[in-house]
C-alpha positions as CSV (number, residue, x, y, z in Angstrom):
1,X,90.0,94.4,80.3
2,X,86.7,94.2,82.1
3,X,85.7,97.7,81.9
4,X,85.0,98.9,78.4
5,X,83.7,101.4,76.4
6,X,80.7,100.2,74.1
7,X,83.2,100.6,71.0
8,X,86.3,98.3,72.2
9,X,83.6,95.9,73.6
10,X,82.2,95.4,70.4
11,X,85.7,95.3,68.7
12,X,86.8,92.7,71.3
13,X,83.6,90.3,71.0
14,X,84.7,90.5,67.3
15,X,88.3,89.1,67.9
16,X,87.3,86.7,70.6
17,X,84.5,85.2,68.2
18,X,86.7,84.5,65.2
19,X,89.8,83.0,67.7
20,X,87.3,81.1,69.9
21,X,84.5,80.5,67.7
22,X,86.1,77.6,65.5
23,X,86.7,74.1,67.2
24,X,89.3,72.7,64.4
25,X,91.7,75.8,65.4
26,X,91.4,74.5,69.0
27,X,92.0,70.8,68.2
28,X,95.8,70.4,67.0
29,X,96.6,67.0,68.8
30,X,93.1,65.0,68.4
31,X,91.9,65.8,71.7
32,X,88.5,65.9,70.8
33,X,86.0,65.6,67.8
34,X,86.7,68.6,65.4
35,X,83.3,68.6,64.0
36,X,79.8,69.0,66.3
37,X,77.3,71.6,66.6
38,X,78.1,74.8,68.3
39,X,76.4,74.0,71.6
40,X,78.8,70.8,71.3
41,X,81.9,72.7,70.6
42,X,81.5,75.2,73.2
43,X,80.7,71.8,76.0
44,X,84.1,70.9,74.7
45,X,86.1,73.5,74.5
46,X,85.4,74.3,78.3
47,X,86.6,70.9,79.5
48,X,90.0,71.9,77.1
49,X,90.3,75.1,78.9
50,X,89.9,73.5,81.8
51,X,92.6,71.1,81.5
52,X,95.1,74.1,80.8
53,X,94.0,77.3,83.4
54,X,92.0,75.4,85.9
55,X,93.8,75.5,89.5
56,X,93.3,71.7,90.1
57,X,93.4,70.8,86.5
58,X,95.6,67.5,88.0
59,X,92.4,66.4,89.3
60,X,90.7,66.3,86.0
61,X,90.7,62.9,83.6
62,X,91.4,63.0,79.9
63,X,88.9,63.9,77.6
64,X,88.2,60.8,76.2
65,X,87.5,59.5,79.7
66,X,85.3,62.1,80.6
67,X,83.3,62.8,77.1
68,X,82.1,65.9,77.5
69,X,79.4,66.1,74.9
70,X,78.4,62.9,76.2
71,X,77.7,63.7,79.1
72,X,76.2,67.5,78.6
73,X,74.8,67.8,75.0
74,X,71.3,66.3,75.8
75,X,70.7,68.6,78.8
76,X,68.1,71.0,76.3
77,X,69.2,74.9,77.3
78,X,72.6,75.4,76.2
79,X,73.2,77.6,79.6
80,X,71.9,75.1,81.7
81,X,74.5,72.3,80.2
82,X,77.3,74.2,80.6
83,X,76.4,74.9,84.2
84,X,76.3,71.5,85.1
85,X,79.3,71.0,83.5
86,X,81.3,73.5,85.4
87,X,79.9,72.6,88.2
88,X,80.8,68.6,87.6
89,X,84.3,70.1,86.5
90,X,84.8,72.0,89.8
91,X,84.0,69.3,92.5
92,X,86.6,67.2,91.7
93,X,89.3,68.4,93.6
94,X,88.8,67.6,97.5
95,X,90.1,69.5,100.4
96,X,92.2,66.9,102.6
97,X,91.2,69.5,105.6
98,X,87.6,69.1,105.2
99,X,87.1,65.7,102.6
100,X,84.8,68.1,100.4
101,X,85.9,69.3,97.1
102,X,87.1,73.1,97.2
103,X,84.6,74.3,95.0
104,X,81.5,72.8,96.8
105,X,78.4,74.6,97.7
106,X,74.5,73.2,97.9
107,X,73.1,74.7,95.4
108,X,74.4,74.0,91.9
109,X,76.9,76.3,91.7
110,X,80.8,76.6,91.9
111,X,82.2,78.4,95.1
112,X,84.4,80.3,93.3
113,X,84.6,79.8,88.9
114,X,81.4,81.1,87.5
115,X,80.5,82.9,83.7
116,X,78.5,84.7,82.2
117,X,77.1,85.8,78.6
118,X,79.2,88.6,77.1
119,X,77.0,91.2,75.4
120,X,78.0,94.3,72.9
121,X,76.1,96.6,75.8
122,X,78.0,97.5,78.2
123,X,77.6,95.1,81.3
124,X,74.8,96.6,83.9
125,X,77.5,96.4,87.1
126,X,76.0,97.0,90.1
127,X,76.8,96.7,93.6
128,X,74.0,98.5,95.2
129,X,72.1,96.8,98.0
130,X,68.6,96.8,98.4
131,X,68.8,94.8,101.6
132,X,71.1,97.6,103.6
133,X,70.2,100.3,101.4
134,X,74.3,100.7,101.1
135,X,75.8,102.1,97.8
136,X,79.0,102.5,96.3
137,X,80.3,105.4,98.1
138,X,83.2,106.1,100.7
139,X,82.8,106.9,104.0
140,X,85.1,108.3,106.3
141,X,85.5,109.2,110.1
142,X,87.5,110.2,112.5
143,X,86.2,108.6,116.2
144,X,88.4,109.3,119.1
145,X,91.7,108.0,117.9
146,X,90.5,106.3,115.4
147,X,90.4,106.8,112.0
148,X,87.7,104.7,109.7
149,X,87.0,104.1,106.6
150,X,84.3,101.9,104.8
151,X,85.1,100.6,101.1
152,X,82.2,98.6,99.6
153,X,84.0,97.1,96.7
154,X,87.5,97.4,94.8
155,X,86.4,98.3,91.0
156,X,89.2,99.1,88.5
157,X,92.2,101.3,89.9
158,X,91.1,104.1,87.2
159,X,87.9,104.2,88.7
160,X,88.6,104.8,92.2
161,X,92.1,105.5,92.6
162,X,91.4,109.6,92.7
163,X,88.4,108.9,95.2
164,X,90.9,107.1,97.5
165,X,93.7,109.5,97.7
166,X,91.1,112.0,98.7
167,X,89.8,109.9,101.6
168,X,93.5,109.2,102.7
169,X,94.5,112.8,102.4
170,X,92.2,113.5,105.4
171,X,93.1,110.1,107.4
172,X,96.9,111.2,106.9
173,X,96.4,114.5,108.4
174,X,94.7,113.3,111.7
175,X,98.3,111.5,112.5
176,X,96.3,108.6,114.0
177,X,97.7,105.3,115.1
178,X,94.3,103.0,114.8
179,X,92.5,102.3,111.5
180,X,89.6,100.6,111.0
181,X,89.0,99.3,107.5
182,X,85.0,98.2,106.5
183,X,84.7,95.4,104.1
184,X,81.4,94.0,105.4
185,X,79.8,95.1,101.8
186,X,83.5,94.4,99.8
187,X,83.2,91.0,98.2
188,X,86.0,91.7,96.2
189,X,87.2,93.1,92.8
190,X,90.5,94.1,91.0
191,X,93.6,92.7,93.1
192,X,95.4,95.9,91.6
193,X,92.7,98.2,93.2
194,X,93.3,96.4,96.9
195,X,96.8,96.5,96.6
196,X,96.7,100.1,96.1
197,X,94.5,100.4,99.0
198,X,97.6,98.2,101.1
199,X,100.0,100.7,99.4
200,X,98.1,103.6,101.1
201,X,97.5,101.9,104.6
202,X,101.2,100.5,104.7
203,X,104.1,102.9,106.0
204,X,107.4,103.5,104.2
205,X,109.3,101.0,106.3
206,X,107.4,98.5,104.6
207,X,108.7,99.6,101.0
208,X,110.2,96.4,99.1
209,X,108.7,93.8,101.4
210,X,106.9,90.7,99.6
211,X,103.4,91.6,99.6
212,X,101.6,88.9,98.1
213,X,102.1,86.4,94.8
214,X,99.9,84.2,92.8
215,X,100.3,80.9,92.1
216,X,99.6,79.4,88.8
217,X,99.0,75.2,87.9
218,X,102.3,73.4,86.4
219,X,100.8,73.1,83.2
220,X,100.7,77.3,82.9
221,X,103.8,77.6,85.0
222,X,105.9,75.5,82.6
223,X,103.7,76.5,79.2
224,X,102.8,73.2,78.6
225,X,99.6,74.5,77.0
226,X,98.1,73.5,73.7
227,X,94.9,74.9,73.3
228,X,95.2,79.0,75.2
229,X,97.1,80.2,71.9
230,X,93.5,80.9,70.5
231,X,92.7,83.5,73.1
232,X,94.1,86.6,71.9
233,X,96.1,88.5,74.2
234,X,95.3,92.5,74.7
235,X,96.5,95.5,76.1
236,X,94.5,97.8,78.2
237,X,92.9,99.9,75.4
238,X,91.3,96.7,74.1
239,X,93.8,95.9,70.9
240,X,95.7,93.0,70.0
241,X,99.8,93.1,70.6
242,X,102.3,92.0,68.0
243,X,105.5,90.2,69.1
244,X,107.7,88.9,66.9
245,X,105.7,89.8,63.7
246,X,102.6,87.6,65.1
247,X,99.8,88.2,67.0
248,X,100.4,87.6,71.3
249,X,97.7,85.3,72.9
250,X,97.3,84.3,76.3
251,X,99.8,81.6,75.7
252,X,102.8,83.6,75.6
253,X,101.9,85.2,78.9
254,X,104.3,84.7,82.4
255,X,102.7,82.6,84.7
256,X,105.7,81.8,86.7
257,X,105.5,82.7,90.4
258,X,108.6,84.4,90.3
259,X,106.9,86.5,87.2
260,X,103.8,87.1,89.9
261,X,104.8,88.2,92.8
262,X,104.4,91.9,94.5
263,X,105.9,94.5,96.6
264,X,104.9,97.0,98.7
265,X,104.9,100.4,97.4
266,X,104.1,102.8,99.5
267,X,101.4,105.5,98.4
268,X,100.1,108.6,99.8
269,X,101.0,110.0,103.3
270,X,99.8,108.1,106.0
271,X,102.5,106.4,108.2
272,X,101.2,106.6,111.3
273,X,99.0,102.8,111.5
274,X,99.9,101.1,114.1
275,X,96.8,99.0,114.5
276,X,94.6,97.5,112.3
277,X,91.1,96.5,112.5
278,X,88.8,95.0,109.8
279,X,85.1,94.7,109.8
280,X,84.1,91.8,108.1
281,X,81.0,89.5,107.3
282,X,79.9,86.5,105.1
283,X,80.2,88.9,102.4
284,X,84.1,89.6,102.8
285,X,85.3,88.1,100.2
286,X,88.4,87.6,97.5
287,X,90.1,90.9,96.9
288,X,89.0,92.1,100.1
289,X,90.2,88.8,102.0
290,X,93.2,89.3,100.2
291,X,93.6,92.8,101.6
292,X,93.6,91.2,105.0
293,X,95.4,88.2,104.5
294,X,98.8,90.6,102.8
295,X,98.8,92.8,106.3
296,X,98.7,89.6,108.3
297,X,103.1,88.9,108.6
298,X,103.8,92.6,109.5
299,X,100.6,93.8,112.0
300,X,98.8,92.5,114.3
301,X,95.6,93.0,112.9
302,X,92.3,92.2,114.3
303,X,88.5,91.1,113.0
304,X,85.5,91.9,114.5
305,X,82.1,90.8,113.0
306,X,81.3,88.1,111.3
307,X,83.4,85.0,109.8
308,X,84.5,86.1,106.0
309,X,83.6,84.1,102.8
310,X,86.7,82.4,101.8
311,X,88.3,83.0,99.1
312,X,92.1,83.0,98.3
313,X,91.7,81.9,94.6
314,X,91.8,84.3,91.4
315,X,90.7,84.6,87.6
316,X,91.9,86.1,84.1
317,X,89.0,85.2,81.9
318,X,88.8,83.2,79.1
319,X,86.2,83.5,76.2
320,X,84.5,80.8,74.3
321,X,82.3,81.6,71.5
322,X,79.4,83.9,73.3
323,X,80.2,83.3,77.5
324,X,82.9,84.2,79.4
325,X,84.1,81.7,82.1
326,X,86.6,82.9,85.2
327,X,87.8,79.4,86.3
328,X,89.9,79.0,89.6
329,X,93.0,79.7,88.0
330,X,95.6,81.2,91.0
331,X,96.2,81.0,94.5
332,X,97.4,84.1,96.4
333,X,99.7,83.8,98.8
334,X,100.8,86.4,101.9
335,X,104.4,87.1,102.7
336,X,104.5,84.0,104.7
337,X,103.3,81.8,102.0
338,X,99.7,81.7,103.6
339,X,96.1,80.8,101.6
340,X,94.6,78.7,103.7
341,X,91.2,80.8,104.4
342,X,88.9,78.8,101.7
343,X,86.4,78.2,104.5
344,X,86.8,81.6,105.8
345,X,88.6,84.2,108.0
346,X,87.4,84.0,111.5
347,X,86.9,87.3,113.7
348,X,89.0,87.7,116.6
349,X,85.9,89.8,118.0
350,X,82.1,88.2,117.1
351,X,79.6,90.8,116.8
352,X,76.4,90.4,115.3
353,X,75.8,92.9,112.4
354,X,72.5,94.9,112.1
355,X,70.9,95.3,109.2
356,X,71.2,99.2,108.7
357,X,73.9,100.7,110.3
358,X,75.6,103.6,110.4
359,X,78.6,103.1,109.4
360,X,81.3,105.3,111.2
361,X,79.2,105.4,114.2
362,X,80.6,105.2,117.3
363,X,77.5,103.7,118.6
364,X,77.7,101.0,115.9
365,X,78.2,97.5,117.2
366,X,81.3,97.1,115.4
367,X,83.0,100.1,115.9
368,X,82.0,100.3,119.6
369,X,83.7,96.5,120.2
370,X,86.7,98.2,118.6
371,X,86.6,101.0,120.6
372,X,85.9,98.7,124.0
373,X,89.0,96.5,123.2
374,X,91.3,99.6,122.3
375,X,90.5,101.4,125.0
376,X,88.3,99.1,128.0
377,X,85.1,100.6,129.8
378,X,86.9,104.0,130.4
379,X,85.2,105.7,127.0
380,X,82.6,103.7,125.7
381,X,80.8,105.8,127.9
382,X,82.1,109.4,126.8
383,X,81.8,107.8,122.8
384,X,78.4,107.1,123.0
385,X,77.8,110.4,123.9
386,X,80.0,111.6,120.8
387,X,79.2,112.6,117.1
388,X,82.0,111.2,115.1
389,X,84.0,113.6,112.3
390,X,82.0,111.4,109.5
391,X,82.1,112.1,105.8
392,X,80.3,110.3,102.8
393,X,82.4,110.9,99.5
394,X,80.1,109.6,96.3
395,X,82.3,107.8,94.0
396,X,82.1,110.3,90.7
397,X,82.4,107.7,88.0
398,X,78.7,106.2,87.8
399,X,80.7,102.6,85.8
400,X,82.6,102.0,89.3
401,X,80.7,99.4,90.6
402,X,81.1,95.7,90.4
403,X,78.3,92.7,89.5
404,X,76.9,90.2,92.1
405,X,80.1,87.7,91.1
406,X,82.6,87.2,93.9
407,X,85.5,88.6,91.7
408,X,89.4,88.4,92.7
409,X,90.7,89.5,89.0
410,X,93.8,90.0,87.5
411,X,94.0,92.0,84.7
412,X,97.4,92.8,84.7
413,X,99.0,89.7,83.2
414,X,102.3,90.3,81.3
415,X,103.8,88.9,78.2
416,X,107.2,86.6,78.9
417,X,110.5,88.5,78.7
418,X,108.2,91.6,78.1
């Protein structure tokens, strides 16, 4: 639902302002004032939601102990309230491993929830990086008995799914046993679009093995919720869904585990991987992470680089009047019930990354630690000396890439019983 056209963007801003808009439709059981100024309702109405979709909403007092618009409404710019509210909101709940909250960083900002003014233009996405001068595009090689490929982010499936089988059309028909996937640009994306990538990677033999599952609060697991009946619930094309003669919202949605959890499927021909390797860097993060965290009970995988971001938490958003907020609101969880990376992944092979590289290069430092621990001394010095079967594709769809947020987003949440 992130991805729209200009038209159901504007139709959807429509909907969201007249269910979100109004604080007396949010307010059934008294749980805050029903009357305020907009800048008021809005600092309420994110401590509400909060309550309800947070991940650690257990950590969170009542309303009327922590007062909101007491503590927000005199902070001038409306942006910069809500900031410090979400902020305040998310360092609450402390890790027990490390006796700082989850969500901590040092500069203001959540580690993970964010948001961000919605807008009738289409959003300006862009994962392009000035500092490494890398863009959205594929890249593929074959090097010695290895086949590589570098994904720089994981947009929606529609946008990248067609541009994927292509590169794994070629990596099937090299028969190889070694793949190296490149996620040192990938912090994140669509969890559908990097479990299609698993999908691709995976053999058959892997076909109806638990691949991963998210885990909601109680409060959402049980529907306990009083307030998420005012965000509408729609389909993919944008429009609102009837169900039993009344409009769905996001309270009639299946946030049970059970309801949640995914199978491999395999895709595509390859299933010859044996080994996999993963570049990675501060900037492997969420859907990405989660790519390496699902392969984790069935190969022994390997990363080389640098330690990963940490992230095994997830968002659907929720809109209040004109922002969009992603709080934490699932965990994802491997086959062996594993999410413990939230201060990172680290590599099993430390290699300092270089600013420009050539990625797909034998000679690159990454790739050339892979090759050393695959094979010893006995060809680094014949792959030096080799030019690697390398091919850029550029992505087709000039909407594919992604903003600066670290994103691990599920937009395929489905109605109870449906």
């Amino acid at each position: 639902m992130y991805d729209l056209n200009h038209r159901c963007l504007y139709s959807i801003l429509l909907i969201f302002f007249l269910f979100s808009c109004k604080k007396s439709s949010l307010d059934d059981n008294n749980l805050s004032p029903i009357t305020g100024t907009r800048k008021e309702l809005t600092i309420d109405s994110l401590y509400l939601y909060a309550k309800e979709i947070y991940l650690w909403n257990e950590a969170l007092p009542e309303y009327s102990t922590f007062l909101p618009r007491d503590r927000y409404s005199n902070i001038t710019a409306e942006k910069d309230a809500i900031k410090k509210e979400l902020f305040d909101i998310t360092q609450l709940k402390v890790n027990k491993t490390t006796n700082i909250p989850y969500e901590f960083t040092n500069y203001g900002s959540p580690k993970y929830s964010f948001f961000e003014e919605k807008t009738t233009r289409s959003p300006k996405l862009n994962a392009y990086s000035k500092e490494t001068n890398i863009g959205n595009e594929i890249v593929v090689a074959r090097v010695n008995d290895i086949s590589y490929l570098a994904v720089h982010s994981f947009p929606e499936l529609n946008n990248i799914k067609s541009d994927l089988d292509e590169a794994f059309s070629k990596i099937a028909s090299s028969k190889l046993s070694t793949i190296v996937v490149d996620l040192r640009y990938n912090n994140g994306g669509y969890i559908e679009t990097a479990e299609y990538l698993a999908n691709l990677i995976a053999p058959s033999m892997l076909n109806g093995k638990l691949m991963y599952s998210e885990s909601f609060n109680q409060t959402l697991q049980f529907r306990n919720t009083k307030i998420l009946k005012n965000q509408p619930y729609l389909d993919s094309n944008g429009d609102i869904v009837i169900i039993n003669g009344r409009k769905a919202t996001m309270a009639d949605v299946d946030y049970s585990e059970k309801g949640n959890t995914y199978f491999f499927n395999k895709k595509g021909n390859l299933e010859s991987v044996k080994n996999i390797y993963f570049i990675t860097s501060a900037k492997t993060a969420s859907a990405s992470e989660m790519l390496i965290s699902l392969f984790k009970p069935y190969f022994n995988i390997k990363l080389v680089g640098e330690k990963t971001y940490g992230k095994p938490i997830g968002f659907f958003p929720i809109h209040i009047d004109k922002y969009s907020f992603y709080l934490s609101s699932f965990l994802i969880k491997n086959a062996n019930g594993w999410s413990d990376y939230y201060s990172g992944m680290d590599p099993n092979i430390r290699v300092e990354l270089s600013t420009n590289p050539i990625l797909g290069d034998p000679n690159e430092a990454c790739l050339k630690s892979i090759i050393l621990d695959l094979y010893g001394n006995s060809k680094i010095a014949k792959t030096s000396q080799q030019i690697a079967n390398r091919e850029i594709l550029k992505m087709k769809n000039p909407n594919k890439q992604l903003n600066k947020n670290v994103f691990l987003t599920e937009n395929r949440l489905k109605l109870k019983n449906q």
